[in-house]
C-alpha positions, 0 to 999 in steps of 0.5 A, a space after each residue: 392442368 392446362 387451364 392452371 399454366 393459362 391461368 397463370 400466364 393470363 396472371 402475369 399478363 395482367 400483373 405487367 400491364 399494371 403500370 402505376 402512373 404517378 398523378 403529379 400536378 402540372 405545376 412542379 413541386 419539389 423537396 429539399 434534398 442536401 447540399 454539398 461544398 468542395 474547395 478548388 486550390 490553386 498549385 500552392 494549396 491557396 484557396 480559390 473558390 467555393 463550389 456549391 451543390 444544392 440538390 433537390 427532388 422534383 415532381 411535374 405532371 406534364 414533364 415540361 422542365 428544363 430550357 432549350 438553348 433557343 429558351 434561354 436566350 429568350 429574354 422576354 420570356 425570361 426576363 426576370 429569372 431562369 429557370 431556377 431560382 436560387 437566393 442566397 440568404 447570409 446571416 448578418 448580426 443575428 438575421 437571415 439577408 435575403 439577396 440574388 447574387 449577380 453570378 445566379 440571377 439567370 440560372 438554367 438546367 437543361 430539358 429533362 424531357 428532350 423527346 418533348 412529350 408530356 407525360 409525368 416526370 420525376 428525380 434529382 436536380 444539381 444547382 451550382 453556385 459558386 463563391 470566390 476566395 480573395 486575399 482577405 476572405 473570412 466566412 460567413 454562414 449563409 443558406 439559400 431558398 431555391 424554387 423552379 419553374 417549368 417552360 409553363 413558367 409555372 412556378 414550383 414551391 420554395 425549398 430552404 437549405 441547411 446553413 454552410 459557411 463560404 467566402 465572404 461577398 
């Protein structure tokens, strides 16, 4: 009978310690998740602005996501985009224009990682983006392809969204 609850107990032991580590690769990858819009108004119920959410799920080998301050502020090592990537492709006469707007040429996310360890890592991405109403604004359909890159500067895959209608720009 004693042998049966040391089994047992060598058992759980055994079972807890089986921990799986995922076995991502070291450039990030991620997946299309959803996208989100709410309107800002002013006292008057005019409207001022167009936030947007795109929300994407994320997979990196060695965790190394995000930028410090100092990192964003570096203009050599990120010269050419932050540290996420979001265009904005607007429907004009039946096409898909693909362009950067001047507000998401430098975007940045925070380190998902601060203890700077490597290990894999994993979960949900935010980017923001806003578009601004004048007096005249009609809406247009537009979409945006989204990508990150890793303090590596490893770049992930390129994810489009659905389409959602904003202020005209």
């Amino acid at each position: 009978m004693k042998w049966k609850i040391y089994l047992f107990f060598f058992s759980a032991v055994v079972l807890a310690s089986c921990v799986d580590i995922p076995d991502f690769d070291d450039t990030p990858k991620i997946y299309y998740n959803s996208i989100d819009q709410s309107t800002l108004t002013d006292s008057s119920g005019r409207k001022i602005q167009e936030n947007v959410i795109v929300s994407v799920d994320f997979e990196d080998g060695d965790g190394d996501l995000g930028a410090s301050d100092d990192e964003r502020s570096d203009s050599v090592k990120y010269r050419d985009w932050g540290n996420y990537e979001l265009v904005t492709s607007r429907l004009e006469g039946g096409q898909w224009v693909d362009r950067i707007l001047a507000l998401d040429k430098f975007k940045f996310f925070p380190m998902l990682k601060p203890d700077g360890k490597s290990g894999p890592i994993k979960g949900r991405l935010d980017l923001n983006t806003t578009f601004f109403y004048s007096g005249s604004s009609s809406l247009v359909w537009v979409k945006f392809k989204v990508r990150i890159r890793d303090r590596a500067l490893r770049v992930s895959n390129q994810v489009p969204t659905d389409s959602i209608q904003v202020p005209a720009f």
